[in-house]
TIFI-466371 format. One record per residue (C-alpha): x, y, z; residue in three letters; residue number from 1. Coordinates in Angstrom, 1 decimal, padded with zeros to 4 digits. Last residue first. Layout:
BEGIN
X Y Z residu num
X Y Z Ala NUM
...
//
This chain:
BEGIN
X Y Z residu num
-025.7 047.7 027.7 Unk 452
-028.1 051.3 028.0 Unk 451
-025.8 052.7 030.8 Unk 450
-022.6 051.3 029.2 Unk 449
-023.6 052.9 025.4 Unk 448
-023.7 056.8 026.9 Unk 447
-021.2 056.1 028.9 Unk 446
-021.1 056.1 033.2 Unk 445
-018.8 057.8 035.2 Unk 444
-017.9 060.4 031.6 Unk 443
-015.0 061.0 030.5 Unk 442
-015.0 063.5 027.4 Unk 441
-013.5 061.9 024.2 Unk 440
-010.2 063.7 023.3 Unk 439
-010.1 066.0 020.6 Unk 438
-007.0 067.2 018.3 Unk 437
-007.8 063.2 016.4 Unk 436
-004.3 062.1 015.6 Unk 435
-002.7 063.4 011.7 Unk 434
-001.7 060.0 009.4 Unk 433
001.8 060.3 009.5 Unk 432
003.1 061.0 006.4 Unk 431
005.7 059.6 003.8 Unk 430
004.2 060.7 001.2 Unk 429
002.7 056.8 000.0 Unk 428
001.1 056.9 003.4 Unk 427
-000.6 060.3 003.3 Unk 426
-002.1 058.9 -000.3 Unk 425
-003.1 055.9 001.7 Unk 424
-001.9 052.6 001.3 Unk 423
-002.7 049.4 -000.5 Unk 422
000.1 046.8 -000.3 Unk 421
002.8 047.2 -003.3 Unk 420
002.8 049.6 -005.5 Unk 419
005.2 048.4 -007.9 Unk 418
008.3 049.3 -009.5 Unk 417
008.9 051.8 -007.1 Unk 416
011.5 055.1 -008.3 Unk 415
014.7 055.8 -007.9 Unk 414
016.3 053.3 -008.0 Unk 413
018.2 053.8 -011.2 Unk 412
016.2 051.1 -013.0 Unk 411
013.4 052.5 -012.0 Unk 410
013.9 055.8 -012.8 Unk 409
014.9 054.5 -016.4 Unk 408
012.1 052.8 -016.4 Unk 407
009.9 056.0 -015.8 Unk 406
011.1 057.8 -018.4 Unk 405
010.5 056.2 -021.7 Unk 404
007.0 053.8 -021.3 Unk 403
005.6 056.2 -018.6 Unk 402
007.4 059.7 -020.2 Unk 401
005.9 058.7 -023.4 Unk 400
002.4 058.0 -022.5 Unk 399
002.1 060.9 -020.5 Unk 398
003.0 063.1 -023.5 Unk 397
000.8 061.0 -025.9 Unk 396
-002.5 061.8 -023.8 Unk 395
-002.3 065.1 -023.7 Unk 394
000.2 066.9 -025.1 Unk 393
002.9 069.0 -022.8 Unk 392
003.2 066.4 -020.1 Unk 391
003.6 068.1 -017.0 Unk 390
005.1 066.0 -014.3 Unk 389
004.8 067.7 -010.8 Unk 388
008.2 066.4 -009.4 Unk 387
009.8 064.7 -007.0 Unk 386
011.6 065.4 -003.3 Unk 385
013.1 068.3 -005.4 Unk 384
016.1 070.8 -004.9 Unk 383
018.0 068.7 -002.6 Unk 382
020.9 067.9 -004.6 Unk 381
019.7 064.4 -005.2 Unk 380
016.6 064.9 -006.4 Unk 379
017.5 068.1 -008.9 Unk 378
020.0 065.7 -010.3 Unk 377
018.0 062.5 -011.0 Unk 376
015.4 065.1 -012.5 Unk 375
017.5 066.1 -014.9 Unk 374
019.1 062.7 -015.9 Unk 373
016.1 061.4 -015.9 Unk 372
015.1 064.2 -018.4 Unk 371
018.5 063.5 -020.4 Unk 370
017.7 060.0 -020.6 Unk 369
014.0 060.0 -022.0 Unk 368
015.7 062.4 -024.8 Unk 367
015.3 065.8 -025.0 Unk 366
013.3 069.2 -024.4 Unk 365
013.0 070.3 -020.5 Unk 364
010.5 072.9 -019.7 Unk 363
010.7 074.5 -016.3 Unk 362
007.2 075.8 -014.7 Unk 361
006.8 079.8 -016.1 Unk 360
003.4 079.3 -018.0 Unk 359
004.0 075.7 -018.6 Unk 358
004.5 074.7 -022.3 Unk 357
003.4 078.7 -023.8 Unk 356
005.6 080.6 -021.5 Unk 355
008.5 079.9 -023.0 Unk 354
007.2 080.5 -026.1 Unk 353
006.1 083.8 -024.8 Unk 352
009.2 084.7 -023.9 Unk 351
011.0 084.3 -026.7 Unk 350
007.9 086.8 -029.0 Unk 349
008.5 089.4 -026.0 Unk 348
012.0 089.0 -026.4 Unk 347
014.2 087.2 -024.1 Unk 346
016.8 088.6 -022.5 Unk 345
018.0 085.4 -020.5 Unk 344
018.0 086.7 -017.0 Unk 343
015.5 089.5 -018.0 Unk 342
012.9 087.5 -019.2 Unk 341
013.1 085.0 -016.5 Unk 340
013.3 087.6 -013.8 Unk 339
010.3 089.1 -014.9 Unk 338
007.9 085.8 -015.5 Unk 337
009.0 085.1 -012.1 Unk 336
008.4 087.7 -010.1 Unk 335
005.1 087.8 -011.7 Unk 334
004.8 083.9 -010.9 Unk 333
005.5 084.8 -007.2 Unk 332
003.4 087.5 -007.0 Unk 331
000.1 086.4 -008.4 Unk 330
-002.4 088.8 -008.0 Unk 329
-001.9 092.2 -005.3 Unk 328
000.9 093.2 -007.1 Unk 327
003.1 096.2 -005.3 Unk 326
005.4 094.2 -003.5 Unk 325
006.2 092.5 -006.7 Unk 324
008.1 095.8 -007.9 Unk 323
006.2 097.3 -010.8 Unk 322
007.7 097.6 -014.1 Unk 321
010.2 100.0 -015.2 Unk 320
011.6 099.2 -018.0 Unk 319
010.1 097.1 -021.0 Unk 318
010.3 094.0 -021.7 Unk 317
012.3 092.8 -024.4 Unk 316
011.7 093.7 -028.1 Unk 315
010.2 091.3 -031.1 Unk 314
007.0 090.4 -029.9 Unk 313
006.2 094.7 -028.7 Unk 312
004.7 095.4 -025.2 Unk 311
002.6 097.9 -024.7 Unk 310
-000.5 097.7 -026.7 Unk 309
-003.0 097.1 -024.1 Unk 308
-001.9 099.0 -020.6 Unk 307
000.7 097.3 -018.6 Unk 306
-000.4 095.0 -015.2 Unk 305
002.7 092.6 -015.9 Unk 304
-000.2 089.8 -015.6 Unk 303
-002.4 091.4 -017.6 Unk 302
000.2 092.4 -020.6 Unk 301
001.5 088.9 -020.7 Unk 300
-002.0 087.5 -021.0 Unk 299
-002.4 089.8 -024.1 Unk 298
000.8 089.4 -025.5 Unk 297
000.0 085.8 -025.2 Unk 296
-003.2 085.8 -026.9 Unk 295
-001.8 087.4 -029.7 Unk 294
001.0 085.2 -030.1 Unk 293
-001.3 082.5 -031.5 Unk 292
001.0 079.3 -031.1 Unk 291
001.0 076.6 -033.5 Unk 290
004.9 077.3 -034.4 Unk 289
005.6 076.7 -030.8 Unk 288
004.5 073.4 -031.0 Unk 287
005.5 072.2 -034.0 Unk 286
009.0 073.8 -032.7 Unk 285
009.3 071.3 -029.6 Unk 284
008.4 068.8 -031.3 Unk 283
011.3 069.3 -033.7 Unk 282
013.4 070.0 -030.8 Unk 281
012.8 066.6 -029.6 Unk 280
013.1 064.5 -032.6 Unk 279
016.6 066.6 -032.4 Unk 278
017.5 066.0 -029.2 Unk 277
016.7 061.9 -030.2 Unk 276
014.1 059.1 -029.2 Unk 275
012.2 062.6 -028.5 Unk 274
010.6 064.2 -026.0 Unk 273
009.3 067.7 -024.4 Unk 272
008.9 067.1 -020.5 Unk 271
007.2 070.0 -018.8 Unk 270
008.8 070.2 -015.2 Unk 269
006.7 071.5 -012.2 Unk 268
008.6 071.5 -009.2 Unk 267
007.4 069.4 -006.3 Unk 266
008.4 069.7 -002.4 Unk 265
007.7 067.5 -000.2 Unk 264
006.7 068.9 003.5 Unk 263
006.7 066.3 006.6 Unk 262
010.8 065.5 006.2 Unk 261
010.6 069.4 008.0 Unk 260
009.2 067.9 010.7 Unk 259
007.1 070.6 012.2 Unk 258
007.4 073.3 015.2 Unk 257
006.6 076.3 012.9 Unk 256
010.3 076.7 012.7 Unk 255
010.9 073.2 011.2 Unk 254
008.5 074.2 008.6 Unk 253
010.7 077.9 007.8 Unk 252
013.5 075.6 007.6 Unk 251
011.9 073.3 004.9 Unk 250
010.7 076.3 003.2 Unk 249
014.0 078.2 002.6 Unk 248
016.1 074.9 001.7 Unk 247
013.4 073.9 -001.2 Unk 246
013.3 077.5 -001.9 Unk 245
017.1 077.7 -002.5 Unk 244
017.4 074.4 -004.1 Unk 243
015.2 075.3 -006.3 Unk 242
016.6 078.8 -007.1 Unk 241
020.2 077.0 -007.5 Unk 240
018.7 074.4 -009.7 Unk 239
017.0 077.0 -012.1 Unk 238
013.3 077.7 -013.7 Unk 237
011.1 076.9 -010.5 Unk 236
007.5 076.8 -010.1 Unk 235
006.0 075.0 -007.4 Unk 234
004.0 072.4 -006.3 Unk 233
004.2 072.3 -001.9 Unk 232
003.1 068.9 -000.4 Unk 231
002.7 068.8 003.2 Unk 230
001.5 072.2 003.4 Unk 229
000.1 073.7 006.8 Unk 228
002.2 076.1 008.7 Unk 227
005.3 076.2 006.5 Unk 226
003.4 076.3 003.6 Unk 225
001.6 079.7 004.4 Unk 224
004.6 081.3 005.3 Unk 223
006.0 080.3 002.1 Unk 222
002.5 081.6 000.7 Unk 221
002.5 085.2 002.5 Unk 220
006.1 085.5 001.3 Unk 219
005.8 084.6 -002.3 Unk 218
005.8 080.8 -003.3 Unk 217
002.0 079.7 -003.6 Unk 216
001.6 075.8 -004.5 Unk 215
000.0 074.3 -001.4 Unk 214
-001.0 070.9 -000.9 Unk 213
-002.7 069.4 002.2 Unk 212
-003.2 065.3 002.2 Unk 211
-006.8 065.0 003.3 Unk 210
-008.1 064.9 006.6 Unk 209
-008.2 061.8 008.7 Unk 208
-006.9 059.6 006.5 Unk 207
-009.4 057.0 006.2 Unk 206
-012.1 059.3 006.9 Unk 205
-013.7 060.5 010.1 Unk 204
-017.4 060.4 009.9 Unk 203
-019.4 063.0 007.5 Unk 202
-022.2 065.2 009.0 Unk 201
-019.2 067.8 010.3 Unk 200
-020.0 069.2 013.7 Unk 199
-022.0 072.2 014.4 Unk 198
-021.6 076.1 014.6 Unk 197
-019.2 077.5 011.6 Unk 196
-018.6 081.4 011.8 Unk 195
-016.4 082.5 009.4 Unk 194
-014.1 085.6 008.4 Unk 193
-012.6 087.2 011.6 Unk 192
-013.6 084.0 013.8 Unk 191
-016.2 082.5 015.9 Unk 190
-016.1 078.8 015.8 Unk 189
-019.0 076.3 017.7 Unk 188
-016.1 073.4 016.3 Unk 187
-018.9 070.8 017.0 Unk 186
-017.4 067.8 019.1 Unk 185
-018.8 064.4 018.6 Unk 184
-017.1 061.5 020.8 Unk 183
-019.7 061.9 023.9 Unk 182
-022.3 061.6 021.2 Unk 181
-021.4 057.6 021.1 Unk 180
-022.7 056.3 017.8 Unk 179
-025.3 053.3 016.8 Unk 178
-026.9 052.6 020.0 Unk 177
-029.3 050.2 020.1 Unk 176
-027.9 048.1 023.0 Unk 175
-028.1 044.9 020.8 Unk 174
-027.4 046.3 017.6 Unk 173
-024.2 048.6 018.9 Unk 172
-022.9 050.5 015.7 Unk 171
-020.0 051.7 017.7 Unk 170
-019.6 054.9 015.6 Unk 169
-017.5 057.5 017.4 Unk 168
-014.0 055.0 017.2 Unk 167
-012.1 057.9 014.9 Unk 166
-014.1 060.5 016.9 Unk 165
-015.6 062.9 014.4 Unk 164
-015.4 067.2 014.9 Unk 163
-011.8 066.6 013.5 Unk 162
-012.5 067.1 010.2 Unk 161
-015.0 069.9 011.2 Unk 160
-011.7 071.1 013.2 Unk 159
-009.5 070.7 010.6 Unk 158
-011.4 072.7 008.3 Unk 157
-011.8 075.7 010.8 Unk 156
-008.0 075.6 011.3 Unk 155
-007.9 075.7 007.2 Unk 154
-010.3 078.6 006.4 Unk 153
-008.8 080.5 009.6 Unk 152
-005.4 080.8 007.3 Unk 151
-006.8 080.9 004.3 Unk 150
-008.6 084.1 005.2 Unk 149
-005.1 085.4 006.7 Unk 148
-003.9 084.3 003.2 Unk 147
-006.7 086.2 001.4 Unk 146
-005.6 089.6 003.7 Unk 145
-002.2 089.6 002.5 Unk 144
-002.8 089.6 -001.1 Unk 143
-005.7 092.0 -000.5 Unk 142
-009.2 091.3 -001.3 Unk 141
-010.0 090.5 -005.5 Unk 140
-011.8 093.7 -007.0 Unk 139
-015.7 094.6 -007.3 Unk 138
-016.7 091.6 -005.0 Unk 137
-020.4 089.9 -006.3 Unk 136
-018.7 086.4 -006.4 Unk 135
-017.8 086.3 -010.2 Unk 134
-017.0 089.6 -009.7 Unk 133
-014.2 088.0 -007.3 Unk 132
-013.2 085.5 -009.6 Unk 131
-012.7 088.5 -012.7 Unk 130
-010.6 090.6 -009.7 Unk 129
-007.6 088.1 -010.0 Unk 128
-006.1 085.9 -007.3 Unk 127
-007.7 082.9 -005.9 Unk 126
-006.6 081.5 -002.4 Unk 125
-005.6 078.2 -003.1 Unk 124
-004.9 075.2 -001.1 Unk 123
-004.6 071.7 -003.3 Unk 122
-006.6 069.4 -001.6 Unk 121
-005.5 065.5 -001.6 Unk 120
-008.0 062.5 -001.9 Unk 119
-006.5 059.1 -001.4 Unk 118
-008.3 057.3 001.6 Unk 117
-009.9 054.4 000.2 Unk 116
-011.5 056.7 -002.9 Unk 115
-015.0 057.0 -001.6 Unk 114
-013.9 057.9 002.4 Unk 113
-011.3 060.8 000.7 Unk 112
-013.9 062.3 -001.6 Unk 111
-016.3 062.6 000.7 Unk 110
-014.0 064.1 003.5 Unk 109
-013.3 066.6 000.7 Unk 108
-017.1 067.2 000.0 Unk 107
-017.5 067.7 003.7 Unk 106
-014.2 069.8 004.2 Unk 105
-015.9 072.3 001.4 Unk 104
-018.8 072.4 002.0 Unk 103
-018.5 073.3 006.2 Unk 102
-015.3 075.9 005.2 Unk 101
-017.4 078.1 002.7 Unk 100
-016.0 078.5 -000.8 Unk 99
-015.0 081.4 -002.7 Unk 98
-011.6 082.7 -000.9 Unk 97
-010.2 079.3 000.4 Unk 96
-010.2 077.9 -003.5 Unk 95
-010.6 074.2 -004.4 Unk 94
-008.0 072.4 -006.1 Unk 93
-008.2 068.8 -006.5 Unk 92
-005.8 066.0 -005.6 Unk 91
-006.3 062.3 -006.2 Unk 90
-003.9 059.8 -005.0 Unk 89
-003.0 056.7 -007.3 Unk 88
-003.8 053.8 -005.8 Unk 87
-007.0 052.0 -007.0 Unk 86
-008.6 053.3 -010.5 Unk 85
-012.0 053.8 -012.1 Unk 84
-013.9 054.1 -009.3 Unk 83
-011.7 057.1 -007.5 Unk 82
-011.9 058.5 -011.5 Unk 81
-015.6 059.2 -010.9 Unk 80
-014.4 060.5 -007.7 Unk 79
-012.2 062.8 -008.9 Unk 78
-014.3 064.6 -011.6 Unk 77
-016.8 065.5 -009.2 Unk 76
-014.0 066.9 -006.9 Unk 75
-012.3 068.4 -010.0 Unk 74
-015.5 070.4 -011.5 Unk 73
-015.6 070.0 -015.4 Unk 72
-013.2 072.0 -017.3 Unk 71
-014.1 075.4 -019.1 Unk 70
-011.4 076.6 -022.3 Unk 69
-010.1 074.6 -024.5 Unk 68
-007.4 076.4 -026.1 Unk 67
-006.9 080.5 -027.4 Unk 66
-010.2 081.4 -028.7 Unk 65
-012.6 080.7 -025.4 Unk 64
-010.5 083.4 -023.7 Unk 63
-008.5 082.9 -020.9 Unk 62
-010.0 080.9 -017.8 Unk 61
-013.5 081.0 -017.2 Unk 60
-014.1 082.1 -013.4 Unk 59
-013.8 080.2 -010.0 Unk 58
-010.8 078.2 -010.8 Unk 57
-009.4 074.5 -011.0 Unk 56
-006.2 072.4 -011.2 Unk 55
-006.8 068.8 -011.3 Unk 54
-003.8 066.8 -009.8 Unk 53
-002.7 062.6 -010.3 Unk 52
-001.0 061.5 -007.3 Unk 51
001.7 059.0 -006.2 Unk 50
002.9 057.7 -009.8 Unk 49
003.1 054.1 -010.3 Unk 48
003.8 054.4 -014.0 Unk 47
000.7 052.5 -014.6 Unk 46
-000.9 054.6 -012.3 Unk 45
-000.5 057.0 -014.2 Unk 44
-001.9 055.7 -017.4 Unk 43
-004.8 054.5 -015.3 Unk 42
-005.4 058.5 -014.4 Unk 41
-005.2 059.4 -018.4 Unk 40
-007.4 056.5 -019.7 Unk 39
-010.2 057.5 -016.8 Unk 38
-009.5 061.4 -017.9 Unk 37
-010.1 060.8 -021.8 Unk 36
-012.9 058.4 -020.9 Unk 35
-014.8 061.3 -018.8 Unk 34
-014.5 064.0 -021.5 Unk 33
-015.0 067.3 -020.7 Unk 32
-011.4 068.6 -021.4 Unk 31
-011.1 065.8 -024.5 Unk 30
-013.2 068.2 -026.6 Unk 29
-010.4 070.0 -028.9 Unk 28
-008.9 065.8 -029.4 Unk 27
-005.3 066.1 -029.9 Unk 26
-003.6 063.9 -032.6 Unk 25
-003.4 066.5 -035.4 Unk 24
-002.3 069.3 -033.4 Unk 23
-004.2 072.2 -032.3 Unk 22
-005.3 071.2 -029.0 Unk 21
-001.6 071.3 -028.1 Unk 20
-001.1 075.0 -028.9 Unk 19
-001.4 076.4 -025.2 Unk 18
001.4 073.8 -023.9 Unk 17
000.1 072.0 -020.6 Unk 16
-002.2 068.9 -022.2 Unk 15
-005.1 068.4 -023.9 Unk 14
-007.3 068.4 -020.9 Unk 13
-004.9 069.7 -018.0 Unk 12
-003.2 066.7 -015.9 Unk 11
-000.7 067.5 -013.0 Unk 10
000.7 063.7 -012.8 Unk 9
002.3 063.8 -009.9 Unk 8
005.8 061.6 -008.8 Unk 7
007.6 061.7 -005.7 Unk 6
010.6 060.1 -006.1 Unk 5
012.3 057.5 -003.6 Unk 4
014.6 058.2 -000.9 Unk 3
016.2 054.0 000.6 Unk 2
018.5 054.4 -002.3 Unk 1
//
């Protein structure tokens, strides 16, 4: 097969499923532990994955009673692990709705120049009204209003990104010139939301901007996607709804004008194993028996926007919940959570064991061969072009799917055996690397001919 997997290691301090901190093996500081991350990212790259990915928020997650709560900030983080490894790419999320444009591209294009050219940004917009007071905002803005914001967020990006020449510096001794102005152009934006004067005070990087991720899946984030994302994570629970979305947002790309081979798309699968199904299952229980259902009928209760006390563990959800037109949060993992419950009947107590591995991503329990198989399938029926790999237990989970799973890719073709030359994280997508929108103003005579 000339396709080939995209793997991403989507890493979260001891791992996806609420109740891994609690096992015996699992360290309840690793999250702010440099080593634990280092060992992690090298592990990955040992399975010569494309991209590791730090998810991140403006607010403290959950409560500090449920699992390690707090992480240390991903860009920081990133480039302490782009010295401590050289291929993998490195993907942060950073939020369009609590950052300013000129930081954010310039710590990006930071990232990207320190690594070699393998930083990725995963585009968020932030839902939930504890970020916005976080921000001095009584309740988060509108669903549709934080994509528009998103929306001018990115074009503004691109042109600080762009604001560099690729051949500005000419680092002329004998002339004394260093740079050629003519090859510096300052955005001078005035928008809706921002208003960003002066050029970037960071050079072009390797690959030009970094690779753009998105990960929203309601209409405002497919839309989204289509415009900008060249990576999309998402959550999907069946092979018909994968392949639907997969289909969905490829053609909504090739609308916008783009190559639709230009977008990958990633589910999320959380990979419970076992040399056997039942080794498996019996992991799968220790973890489920360490969970504190409180906290999930709590979290459950937010998201579904019910009053405390509504929902019971050992009856379904209740009728007539909001439609996801009326949520404001996160729509597309409301939608869901719902359908999910419903399509299976779960109870309350069902579902939140569900929830617990990868709050609505698929989880797979079995052997190394039956999640290749899995992910073999969703590949080649066009539901996938990879996967966000979510080991449930941090590190042994991502050991075990590199010394179980990832030969078996191999050895089905599916996946490299070896990285080969050194490339770019755009590269190892598949993507070009994005031309300069400016073109150098002619001048009769150049700044560096008249002084030559």
């Amino acid at each position: 097969m000339t396709r080939k997997l995209h793997l991403n290691a989507f890493l979260m301090n001891t791992g996806h499923h609420e109740a891994s901190w609690r096992l015996p093996e699992s360290d309840p500081h690793a999250h702010v532990d440099l080593a634990h991350y280092v060992r992690l990212a090298r592990t990955a790259e040992r399975g010569t994955f494309d991209s590791l990915f730090l998810a991140d928020g403006p607010q403290l997650w959950n409560s500090v009673a449920q699992r390690p709560a707090g992480a240390l900030e991903p860009l920081t983080l990133l480039t302490a692990l782009a010295t401590a490894t050289e291929h993998i790419g490195l993907i942060a999320t950073a939020s369009t709705s609590y950052n300013s444009p000129y930081n954010l591209a310039r710590r990006f294009a930071s990232l990207d120049i320190i690594s070699g050219g393998r930083a990725g940004w995963n585009i968020v917009t932030t839902a939930g009204t504890q970020a916005a007071r976080n921000f001095g905002l009584e309740a988060e803005p509108a669903h549709a209003e934080r994509y528009a914001r998103a929306a001018e967020f990115l074009d503004v990006a691109r042109l600080l990104w762009d604001s560099w020449e690729d051949d500005t510096v000419v680092a002329d001794k004998a002339a004394g010139v260093w740079g050629d102005d003519a090859r510096i152009h300052p955005p001078r934006h005035r928008g809706t939301y921002f208003r960003v004067e002066g050029a970037l005070n960071v050079p072009r990087t390797p690959q030009g901007y970094p690779l753009l991720v998105q990960a929203g899946s309601s209409e405002d984030g497919k839309r989204f996607a289509a415009r900008y994302a060249e990576a999309v994570f998402t959550a999907q629970q069946t092979l018909a709804g994968a392949r639907d979305f997969s289909a969905d947002l490829k053609a909504r790309t090739a609308a916008e004008g783009r190559d639709p081979d230009h977008i990958k798309v990633l589910p999320g699968i959380v990979p419970v194993l076992g040399s056997t199904e039942a080794e498996a299952r019996r992991r799968e229980r220790e973890l489920e028996d360490h969970i504190v259902h409180e906290h999930g009928v709590r979290h459950l209760e937010e998201l579904l926007r019910l009053a405390p006390g509504s929902l019971e563990l050992d009856a379904e959800l209740p009728d007539g919940l909001p439609p996801e037109e009326a949520i404001e949060g996160a729509k597309s993992r409301y939608t869901l959570v719902v359908e999910l419950a419903r399509r299976e009947r779960l109870t309350v107590r069902q579902l939140i064991g569900r929830l617990g591995g990868g709050r609505g991503h698929l989880t797979f329990t079995g052997t190394p061969e039956q999640v290749a198989d899995t992910i073999e399938r969703w590949f080649s029926l066009g539901a996938a072009d990879g996967f966000n790999i979510m080991p449930p237990v941090l590190p042994s989970g991502l050991d075990a799917f590199v010394d179980h799973v990832v030969p078996i890719l191999r050895a089905r073709g599916l996946l490299r055996t070896e990285y080969g030359p050194r490339q770019t994280l755009r590269e190892r997508y598949g993507l070009p690397r994005p031309a300069n929108q400016h073109t150098a103003t002619a001048t009769a005579v150049s700044p560096t001919a008249a002084l030559v």
